[in-house]
N, C-alpha and C positions, 0 to 999 in steps of 0.2 A: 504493500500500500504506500503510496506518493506521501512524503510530509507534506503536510499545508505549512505555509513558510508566514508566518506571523508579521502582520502588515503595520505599518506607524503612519497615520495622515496619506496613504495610499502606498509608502516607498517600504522595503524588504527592512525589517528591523533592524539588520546591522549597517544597513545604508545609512539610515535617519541617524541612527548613534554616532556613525562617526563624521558624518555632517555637521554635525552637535558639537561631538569633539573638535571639529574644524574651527566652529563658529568659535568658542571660546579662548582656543591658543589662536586662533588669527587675532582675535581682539586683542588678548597683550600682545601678542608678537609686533602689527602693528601699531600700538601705541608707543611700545621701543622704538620700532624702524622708523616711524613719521619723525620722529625728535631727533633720533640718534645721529644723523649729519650734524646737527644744527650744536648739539652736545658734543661732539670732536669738534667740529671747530672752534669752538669755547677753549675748549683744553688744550687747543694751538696745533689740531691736525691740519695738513696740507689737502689740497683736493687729490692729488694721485695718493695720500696713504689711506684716504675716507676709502677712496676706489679698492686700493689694493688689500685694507683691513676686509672688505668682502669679500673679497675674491679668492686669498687666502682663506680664508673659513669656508667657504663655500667648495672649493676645490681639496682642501687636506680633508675634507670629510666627505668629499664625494664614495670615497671608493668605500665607507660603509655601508654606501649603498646597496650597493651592489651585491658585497658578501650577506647583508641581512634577507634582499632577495633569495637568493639563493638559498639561505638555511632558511627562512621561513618556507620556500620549496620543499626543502629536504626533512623539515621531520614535520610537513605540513600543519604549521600552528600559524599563525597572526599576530593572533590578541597580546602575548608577554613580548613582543616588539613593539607592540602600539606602549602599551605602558611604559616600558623604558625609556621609548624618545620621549613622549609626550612628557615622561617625568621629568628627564634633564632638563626640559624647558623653562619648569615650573620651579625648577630649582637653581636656576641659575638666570632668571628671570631678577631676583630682587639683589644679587651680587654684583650687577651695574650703578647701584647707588652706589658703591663703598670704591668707585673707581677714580682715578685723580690723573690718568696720562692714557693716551693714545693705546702704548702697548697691552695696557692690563684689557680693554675692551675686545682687542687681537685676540688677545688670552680667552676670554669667555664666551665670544661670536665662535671662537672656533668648538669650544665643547657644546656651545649648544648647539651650534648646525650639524654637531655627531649625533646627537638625539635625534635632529630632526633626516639623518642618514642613516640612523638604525627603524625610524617609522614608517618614511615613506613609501619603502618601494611593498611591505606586509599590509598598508592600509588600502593602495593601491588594490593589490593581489584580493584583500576581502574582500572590497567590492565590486569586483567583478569577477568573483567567485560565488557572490551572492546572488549577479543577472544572470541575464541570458544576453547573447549580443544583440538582437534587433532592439532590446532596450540602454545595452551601455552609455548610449549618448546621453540619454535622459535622466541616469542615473549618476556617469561625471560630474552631467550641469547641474545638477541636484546638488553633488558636494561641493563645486564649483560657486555654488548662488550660495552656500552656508560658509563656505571660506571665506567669501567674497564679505559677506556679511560683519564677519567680525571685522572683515580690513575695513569696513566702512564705520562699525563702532568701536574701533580703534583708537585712529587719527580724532575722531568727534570728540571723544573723551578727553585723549591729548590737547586738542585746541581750546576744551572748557576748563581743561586743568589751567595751560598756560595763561587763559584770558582772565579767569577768577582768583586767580593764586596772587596773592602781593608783591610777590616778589618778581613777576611775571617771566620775563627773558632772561631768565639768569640760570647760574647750572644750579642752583638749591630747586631750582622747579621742575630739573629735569631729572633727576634724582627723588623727587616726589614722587612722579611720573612711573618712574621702573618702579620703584615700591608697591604700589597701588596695580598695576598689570601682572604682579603677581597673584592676584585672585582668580582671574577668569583661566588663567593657566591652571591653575588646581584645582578650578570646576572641569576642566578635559579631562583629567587625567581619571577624575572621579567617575566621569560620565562614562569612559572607557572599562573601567574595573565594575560597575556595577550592570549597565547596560547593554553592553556586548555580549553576546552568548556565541561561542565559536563550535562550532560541529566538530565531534572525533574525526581526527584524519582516516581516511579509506588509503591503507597502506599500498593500496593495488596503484594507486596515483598519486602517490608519494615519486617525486624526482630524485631515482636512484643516486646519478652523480653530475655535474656540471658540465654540457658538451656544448659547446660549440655548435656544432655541425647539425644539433636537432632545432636550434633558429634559425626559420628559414631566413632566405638571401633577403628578399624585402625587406624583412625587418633590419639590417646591415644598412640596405639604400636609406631606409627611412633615418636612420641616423646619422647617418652621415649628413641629411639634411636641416635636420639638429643641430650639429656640430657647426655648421657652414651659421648655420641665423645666429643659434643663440654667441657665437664669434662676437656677433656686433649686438648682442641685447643684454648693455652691461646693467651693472645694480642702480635700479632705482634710484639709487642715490644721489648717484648726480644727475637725476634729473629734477631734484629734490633742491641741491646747490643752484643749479642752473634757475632756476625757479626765486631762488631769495636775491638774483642780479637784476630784480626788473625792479627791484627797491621798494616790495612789499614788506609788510609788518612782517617778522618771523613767525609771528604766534598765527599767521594764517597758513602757513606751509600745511600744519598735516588737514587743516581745512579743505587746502587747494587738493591733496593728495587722497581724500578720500573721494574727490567725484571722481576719480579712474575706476575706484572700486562699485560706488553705485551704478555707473552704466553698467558694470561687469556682473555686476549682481543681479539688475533688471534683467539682463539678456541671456546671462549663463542655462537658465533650465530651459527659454522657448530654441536660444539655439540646440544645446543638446538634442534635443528631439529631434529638429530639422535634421539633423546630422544622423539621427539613425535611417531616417527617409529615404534623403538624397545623398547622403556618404560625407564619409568625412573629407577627402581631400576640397570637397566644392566648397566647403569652409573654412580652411586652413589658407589654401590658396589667399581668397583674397583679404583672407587674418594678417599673413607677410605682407602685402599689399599698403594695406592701411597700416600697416608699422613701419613699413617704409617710407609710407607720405609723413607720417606723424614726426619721426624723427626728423628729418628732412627739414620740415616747418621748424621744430622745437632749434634748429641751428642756424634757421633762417630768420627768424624773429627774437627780439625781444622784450616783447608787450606781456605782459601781465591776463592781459583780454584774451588774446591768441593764444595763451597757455592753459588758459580756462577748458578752452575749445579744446584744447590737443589732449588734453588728462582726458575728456570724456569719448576722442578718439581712440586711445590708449585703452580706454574700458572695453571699447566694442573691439580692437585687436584682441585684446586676452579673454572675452569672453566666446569670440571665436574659433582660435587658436587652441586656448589651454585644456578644455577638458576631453577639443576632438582629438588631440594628441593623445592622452591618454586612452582613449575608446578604440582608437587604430593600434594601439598596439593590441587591446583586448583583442580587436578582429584578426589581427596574424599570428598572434601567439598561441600556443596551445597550454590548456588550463592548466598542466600538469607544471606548465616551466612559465607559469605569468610572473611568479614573483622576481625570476631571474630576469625575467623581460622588464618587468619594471625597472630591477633593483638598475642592470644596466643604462638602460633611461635614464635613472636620477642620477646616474654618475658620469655619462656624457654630459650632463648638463652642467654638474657639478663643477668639472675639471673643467672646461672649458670657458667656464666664469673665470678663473684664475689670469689667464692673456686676456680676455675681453676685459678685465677691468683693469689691469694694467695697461694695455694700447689705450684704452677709454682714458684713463687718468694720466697719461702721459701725453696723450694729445691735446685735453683738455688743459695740461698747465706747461706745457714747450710750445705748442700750436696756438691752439685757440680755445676759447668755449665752445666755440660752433664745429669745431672739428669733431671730436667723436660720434656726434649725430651725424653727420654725414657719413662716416663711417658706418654707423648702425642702419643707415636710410640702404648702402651700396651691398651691402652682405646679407640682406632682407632680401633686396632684390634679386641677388646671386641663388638664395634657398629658395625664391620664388621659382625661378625658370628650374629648378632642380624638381620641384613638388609637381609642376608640371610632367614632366620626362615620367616620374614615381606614378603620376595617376593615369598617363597614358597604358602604360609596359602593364598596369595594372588590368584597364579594359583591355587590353590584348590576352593577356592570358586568362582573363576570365572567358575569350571567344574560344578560344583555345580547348577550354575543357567543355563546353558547347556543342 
């Protein structure tokens, strides 16, 4: 007899849980992220060490990616990977108050993006071990609209802290700030250990050992097209810096920075769906597209007004882009080796952060401000006509087997 799979507000219970889970550690995470430029440069960081302090964290912690994939593969479990990353968050979430120089933040962005390189690629893998594929897209942009969510009660919280707080632009407020986003990190962690219910592994589809050769070739091309964009789609950050040169108030930045999130929020679950419809590349495609215009602009101007515009640009890119990428690899991978498919994933991504934020940061302060957007507008471009070639070779050998 079939189990009936236990439903929340219509989505698979471990989906909505860890939507939840999303929602919460994205609120502190970006209430950190929105500030955390504005907070190095207080403390006398340069714009290529803001660039390169991410980049570094982001890339030294990629490759746990990967390996957490895989073993959550291998002795098929999830859930005590969700708890771990989720935990480091939450714990190292209020140890940016007690910080006083550039390095010591180096220091704890890189253990926390190891939490968040031991979660990703097993929370991934549960949920779309919990669909089916004609639903993956609707069930990304489901987590996609709940991640998105806390990025937009993030930054809000941040900009009511820094507007009401006395002491307003100063690092005592930003240091408030981290103290205080350490709660909704520990309602994830909670929402994880109590609401998650993970199915005993079926040993028969337990991923014996790590090969290679059992991920198809597609999924190779499709990264490689990964590697080529996310090249030019450095951290947020400085698009964050870039942003406080048009000689706004600081205490508006994570203001300005949450409309990226709410367009991405609004659009994340109706695109999903579309994307199980009509597929994912018809989305992605012109996701690069509009992040190539977007960056492009962001180098070509700089108005305050036009920046408005291009954040809510920036939302419709990533609500395109981010959760069909994860749904396409749901469609090539086979279930038994998604978390290695994932874990891979977040570690191309990972590492490749590392040079894109250094070329980013190094152009931005030898070159110009306007240099690395351009940069990021031309290697958009380059994965665009790449995604093309990908969705062509793709109808071909769908006729193929026809």
């Amino acid at each position: 007899m079939k189990e009936k799979k236990e439903k929340v507000f219509g989505f698979e219970r471990n989906v909505f849980f860890t939507g939840l889970t999303s929602f919460f550690t994205d609120t502190s995470t970006k209430m950190v992220y929105s500030v955390m430029p504005l907070f190095l440069l207080s403390i006398g960081a340069s714009k290529t060490l803001i660039s390169l302090i991410e980049g570094i964290a982001e890339s030294t912690a990629s490759l746990v990616k990967a390996l957490s994939g895989y073993w959550s593969d291998k002795i098929g479990k999830n859930k005590p990977f969700m708890i771990i990353g989720y935990g480091v968050t939450a714990l190292i979430t209020p140890l940016y108050s007690f910080v006083g120089k550039p390095v010591e933040v180096l220091f704890y962005r890189f253990f926390e993006r190891i939490g968040k390189g031991v979660r990703a690629a097993p929370r991934d893998s549960l949920i779309s071990g919990s669909v089916t594929k004609k639903d993956a897209g609707k069930n990304f942009g489901f987590h996609k609209a709940m991640d998105n969510s806390g990025a937009i009660l993030g930054p809000l919280a941040a900009f009511l802290l820094l507007y009401f707080l006395p002491n307003g632009d100063t690092i005592m407020s930003y240091k408030i700030i981290f103290l205080i986003a350490t709660i909704p990190a520990i309602l994830g962690v909670i929402t994880i250990a109590v609401f998650i219910k993970e199915k005993k592994a079926d040993k028969n589809n337990i991923a014996p050992k790590l090969s290679i050769k059992n991920l198809p070739k597609r999924y190779f091309f499709f990264l490689v097209i990964i590697f080529v964009f996310t090249l030019g789609n450095f951290s947020d950050a400085l698009l964050l810096v870039k942003t406080t040169e048009t000689g706004i108030d600081r205490v508006y930045i994570p203001f300005i920075y949450m409309i990226f999130n709410i367009v991405s929020v609004l659009l994340a679950l109706p695109i999903g769906k579309l994307s199980d419809k009509i597929g994912r590349e018809r989305l992605i495609i012109p996701g690069f597209l509009i992040f190539a215009l977007t960056f492009f602009m962001f180098g070509k101007f700089n108005s305050i007004t036009i920046f408005i515009a291009l954040f809510a640009m920036y939302g419709l890119y990533s609500a395109l882009v981010d959760g069909s990428q994860k749904a396409m690899i749901s469609d090539i991978v086979s279930k038994e080796l998604r978390g290695t498919g994932y874990g891979i994933y977040h570690a191309v991504l990972g590492i490749t952060l590392l040079p894109a934020s250094l070329i980013a940061g190094l152009l931005y302060d030898k070159v110009s401000s306007n240099a690395p957007f351009y940069f990021g507008s031309a290697t958009a471009l380059m994965a665009t006509a790449l995604m093309v070639v990908f969705a062509l070779t793709n109808k071909v050998s769908r006729k193929k087997k026809i």
